[in-house]
N, C-alpha and C positions, 0 to 999 in steps of 0.2 A: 504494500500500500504506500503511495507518495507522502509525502510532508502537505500537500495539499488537500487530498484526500482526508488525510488526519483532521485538518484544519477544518472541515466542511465538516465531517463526522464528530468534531468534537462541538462544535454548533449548534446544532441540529441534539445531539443527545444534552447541550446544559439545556435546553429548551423540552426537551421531554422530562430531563431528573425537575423541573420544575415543575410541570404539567403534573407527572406524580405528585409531585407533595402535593399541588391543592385539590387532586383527587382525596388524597387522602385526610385533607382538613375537611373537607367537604361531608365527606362519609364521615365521619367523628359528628359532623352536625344532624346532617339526615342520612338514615340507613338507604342503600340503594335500591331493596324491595319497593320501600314508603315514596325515595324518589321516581320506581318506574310508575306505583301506580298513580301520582299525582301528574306523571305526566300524560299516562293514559286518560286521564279525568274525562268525559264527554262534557262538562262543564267549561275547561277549557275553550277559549274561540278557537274557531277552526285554521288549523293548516291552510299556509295558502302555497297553491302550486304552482313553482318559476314558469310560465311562458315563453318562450323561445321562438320566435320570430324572423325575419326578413336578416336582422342584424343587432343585437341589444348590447346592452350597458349591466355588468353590474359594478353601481359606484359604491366606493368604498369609504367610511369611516375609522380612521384611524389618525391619532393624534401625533405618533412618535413611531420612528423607525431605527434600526441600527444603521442602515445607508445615510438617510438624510435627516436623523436626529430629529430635535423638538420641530413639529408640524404647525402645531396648532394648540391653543390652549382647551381641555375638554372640559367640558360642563354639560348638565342634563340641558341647559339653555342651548346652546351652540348644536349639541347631535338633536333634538327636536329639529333645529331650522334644517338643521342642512338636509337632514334624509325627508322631509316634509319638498324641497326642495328638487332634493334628485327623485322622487317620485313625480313630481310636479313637470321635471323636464322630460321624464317619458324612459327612465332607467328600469331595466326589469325585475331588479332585484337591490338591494344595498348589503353590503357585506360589510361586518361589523366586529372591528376586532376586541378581541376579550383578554386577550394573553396580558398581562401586568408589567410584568418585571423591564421589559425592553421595548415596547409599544403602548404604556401607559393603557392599558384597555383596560375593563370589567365587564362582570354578567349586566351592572346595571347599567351601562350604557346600550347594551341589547335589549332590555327589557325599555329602556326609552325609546329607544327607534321602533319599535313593534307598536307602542302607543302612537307615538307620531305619524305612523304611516296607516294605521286605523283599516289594515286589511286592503290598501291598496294594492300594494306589491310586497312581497315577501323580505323577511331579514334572512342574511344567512351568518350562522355563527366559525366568524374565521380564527385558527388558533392551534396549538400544535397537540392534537388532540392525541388523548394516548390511551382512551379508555371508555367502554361503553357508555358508564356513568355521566361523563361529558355530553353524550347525543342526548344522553336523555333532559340534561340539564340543558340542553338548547332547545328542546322541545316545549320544557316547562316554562323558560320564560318567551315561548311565543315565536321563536325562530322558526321557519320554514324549511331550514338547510341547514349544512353543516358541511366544513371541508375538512379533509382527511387525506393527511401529505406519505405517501406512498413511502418516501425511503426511509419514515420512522417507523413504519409499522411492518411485522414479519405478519405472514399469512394467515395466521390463527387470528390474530388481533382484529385485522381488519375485517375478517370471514366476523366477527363478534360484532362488530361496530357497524358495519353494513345490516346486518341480521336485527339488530336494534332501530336502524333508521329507516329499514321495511316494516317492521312493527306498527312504528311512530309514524310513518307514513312522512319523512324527510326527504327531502331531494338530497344528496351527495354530490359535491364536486372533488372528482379525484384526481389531484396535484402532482404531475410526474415533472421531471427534468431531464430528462435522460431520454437515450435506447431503452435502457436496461427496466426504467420505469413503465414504460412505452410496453414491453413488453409483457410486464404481469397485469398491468390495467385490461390488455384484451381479455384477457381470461378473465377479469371481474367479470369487465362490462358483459359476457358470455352469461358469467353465470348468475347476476345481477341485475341486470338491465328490465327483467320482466317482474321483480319484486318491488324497484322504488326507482322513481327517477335519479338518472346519473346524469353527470356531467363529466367531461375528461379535460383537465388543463393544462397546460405547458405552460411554465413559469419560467424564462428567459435569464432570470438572475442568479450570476454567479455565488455558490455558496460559501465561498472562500472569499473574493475580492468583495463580493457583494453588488459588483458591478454589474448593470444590465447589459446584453447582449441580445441585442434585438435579432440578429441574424437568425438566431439557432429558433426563433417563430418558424421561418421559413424554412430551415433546414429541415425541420424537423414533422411540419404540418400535417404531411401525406402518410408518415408514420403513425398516428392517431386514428382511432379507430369513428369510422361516418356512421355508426348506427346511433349515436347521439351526438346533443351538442357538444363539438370544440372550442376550449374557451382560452384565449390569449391573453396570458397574467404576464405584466411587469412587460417596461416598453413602449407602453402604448401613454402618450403623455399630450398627442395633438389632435385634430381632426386628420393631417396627413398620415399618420401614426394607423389609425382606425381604418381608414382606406385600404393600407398597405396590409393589415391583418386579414380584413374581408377579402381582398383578392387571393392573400395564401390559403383562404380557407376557411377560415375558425365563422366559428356564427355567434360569437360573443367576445366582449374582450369586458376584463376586470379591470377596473382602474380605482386607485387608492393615492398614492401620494401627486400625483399632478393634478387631481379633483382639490385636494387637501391646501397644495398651494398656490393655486389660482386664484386671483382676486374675483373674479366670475363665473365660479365652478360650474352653475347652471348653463350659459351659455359654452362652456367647454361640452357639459354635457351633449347639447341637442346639436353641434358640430358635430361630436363624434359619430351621433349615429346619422345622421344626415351624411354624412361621406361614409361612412362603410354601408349603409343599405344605398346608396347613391350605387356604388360598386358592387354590391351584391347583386342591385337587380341588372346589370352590364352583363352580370354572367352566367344567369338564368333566360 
């Protein structure tokens, strides 16, 4: 294994040994039995499920990154406006980070934006999730989705947390980088795909440098599996940006920090999709 490799791997796992502990603070508060059945509640509002269309958007809430540091200041004021906002500019989903330690997130800024968007378009809960317990905690507070990053999770893991987010009736977007991710995704989506809506995305970002590298979009496109949607993470930061995704393919691109710091993230928004469904429909 390289010193690079190491670097990505050691990453990636302080972000999982953290994920654990607050599985485990969590469970110390409420038993995970007590949490599946509160999320099963039929009292609960209902699930709402991502639509996928001509070309869409899911815009991102996130305050803090380890690339480009403090974003934005978070407050339940601030995530109200802005996901009330990208719902308003026509995004199909707002994805909502929760992780702590290195992107300032919480569950309750998910459980804000669910209020905020009052059943318009769905939240998806993003975060380096390592444990059933977590799908179901994004169920409960109102989340429509959940994403689930391929190279933290061995095959038992994810066969559990899939198996729970068919339950709970979650959409799944699953996060590859690679071939090598590329690879074991087809076999989810295979055995998957007919239990709970999927998504399959390619995230562009280097996990070592942390640098974006927009090319390996392309490179890598037609390696992704078309029986669902393909979703273009990191990269995508213009309307030119969103065009160039829709020609390689993808039918969605995720966008988080150039939404985050743009003085007019709405109209960023209705740019983006205006040029990639511009290009979409060119190729239909």
């Amino acid at each position: 294994m390289t010193e690079g490799s190491n670097r990505a791997g050691d990453f990636l796992a302080g972000m999982a040994a953290s994920s654990h502990k607050r599985v485990a603070a969590a469970r110390a508060q409420l038993a995970e039995a007590e949490l599946l059945t509160r999320a099963q509640d039929s009292a609960l509002p209902p699930r709402m499920e991502l639509s996928v269309r001509r070309f869409d958007l899911i815009a991102e809430v996130k305050f803090r990154s380890p690339a480009g540091g403090k974003l934005r200041e978070g407050s339940e004021d601030s995530v109200m406006a802005r996901v009330a906002g990208y719902a308003e500019a026509g995004a199909a989903a707002v994805s909502v980070l929760t992780e702590p330690s290195r992107f300032d997130g919480s569950m309750e800024h998910l459980e804000t934006a669910v209020r905020a968007l009052g059943g318009r378009i769905p939240a998806m809960r993003k975060d380096f999730l390592v444990d059933p317990y977590q799908v179901a905690e994004a169920r409960l507070a109102g989340a429509g989705g959940v994403m689930l990053i391929l190279r933290m999770l061995d095959d038992a893991t994810l066969q559990t947390m899939l198996e729970c987010a068919a339950r709970l009736k979650l959409f799944v977007l699953l996060e590859c980088f690679d071939e090598a991710d590329i690879a074991r995704v087809r076999e989810l989506v295979r055995q998957y795909a007919s239990a709970t809506q999927l998504l399959v995305g390619l995230n562009c970002r280097d996990l070592v440098s942390l640098e974006v590298m927009p090319g390996r979009l392309q490179a890598l496109a037609r390696s992704l599996p078309d029986e669902v949607p393909r979703v273009a993470e990191s990269g995508v930061a213009t309307a030119a940006d969103a065009a160039r995704v829709a020609i390689a393919g993808y039918d969605v691109a995720l966008v988080g920090s150039a939404l985050m710091a743009a003085l007019e993230p709405l109209q960023l928004v209705r740019a983006m999709l205006s040029a990639g469904r511009t290009e979409r429909a060119r190729r239909s």
